[in-house]
C-alpha positions as YAML, in Angstrom:
chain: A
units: angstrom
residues:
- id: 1
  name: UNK
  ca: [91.44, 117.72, 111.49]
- id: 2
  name: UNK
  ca: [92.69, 114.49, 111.76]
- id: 3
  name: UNK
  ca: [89.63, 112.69, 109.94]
- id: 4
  name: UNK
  ca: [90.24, 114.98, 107.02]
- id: 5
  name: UNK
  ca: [94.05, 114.01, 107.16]
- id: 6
  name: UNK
  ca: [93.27, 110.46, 106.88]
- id: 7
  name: UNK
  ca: [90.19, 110.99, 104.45]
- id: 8
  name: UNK
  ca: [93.08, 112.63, 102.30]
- id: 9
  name: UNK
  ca: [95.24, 109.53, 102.62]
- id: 10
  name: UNK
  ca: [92.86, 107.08, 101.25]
- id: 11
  name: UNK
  ca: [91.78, 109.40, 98.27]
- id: 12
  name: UNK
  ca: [95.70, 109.28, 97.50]
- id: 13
  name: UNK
  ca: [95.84, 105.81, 98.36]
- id: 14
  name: UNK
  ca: [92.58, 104.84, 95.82]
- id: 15
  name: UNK
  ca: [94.12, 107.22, 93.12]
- id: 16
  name: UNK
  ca: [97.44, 105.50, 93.10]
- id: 17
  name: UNK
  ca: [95.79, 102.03, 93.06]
- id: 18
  name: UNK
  ca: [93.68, 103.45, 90.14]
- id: 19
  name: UNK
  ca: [96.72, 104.31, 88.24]
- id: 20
  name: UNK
  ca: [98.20, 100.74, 88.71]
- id: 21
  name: UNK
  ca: [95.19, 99.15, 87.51]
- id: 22
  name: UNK
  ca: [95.01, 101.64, 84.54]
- id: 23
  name: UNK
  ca: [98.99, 100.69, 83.84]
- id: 24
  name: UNK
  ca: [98.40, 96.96, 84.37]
- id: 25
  name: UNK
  ca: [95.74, 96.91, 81.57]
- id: 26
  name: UNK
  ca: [97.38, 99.13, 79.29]
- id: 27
  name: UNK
  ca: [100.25, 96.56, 79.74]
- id: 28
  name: UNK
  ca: [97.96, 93.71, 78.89]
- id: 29
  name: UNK
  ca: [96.52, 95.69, 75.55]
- id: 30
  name: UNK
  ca: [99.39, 96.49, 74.89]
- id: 31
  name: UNK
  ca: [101.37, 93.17, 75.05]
- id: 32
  name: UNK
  ca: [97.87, 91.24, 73.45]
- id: 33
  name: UNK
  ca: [98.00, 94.43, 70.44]
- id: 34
  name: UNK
  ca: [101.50, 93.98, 69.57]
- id: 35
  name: UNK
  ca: [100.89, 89.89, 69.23]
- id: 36
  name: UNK
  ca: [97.71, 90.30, 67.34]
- id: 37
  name: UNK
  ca: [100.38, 92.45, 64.61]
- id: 38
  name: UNK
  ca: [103.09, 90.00, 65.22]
- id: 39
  name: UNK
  ca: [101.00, 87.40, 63.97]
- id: 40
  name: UNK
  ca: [99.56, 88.92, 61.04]
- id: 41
  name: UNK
  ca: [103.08, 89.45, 59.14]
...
């Protein structure tokens, strides 16, 4: 039981550090997107 526990933990642990990856580059395309329009007005 207490393998599974922890094998549960670091699923939710990878997951989460997924998502902040997947955030931070959004971010960054997002930010680099919006300059690439900025600068052709």
């Amino acid at each position: 039981m207490g393998a599974m526990e922890n094998y549960l933990a670091l699923e939710i642990f990878f997951i989460s550090l997924l998502v902040v990856a997947g955030l931070g580059m959004a971010g960054v395309a997002g930010l680099v997107i919006s300059r690439l329009f900025k600068g052709q007005k």
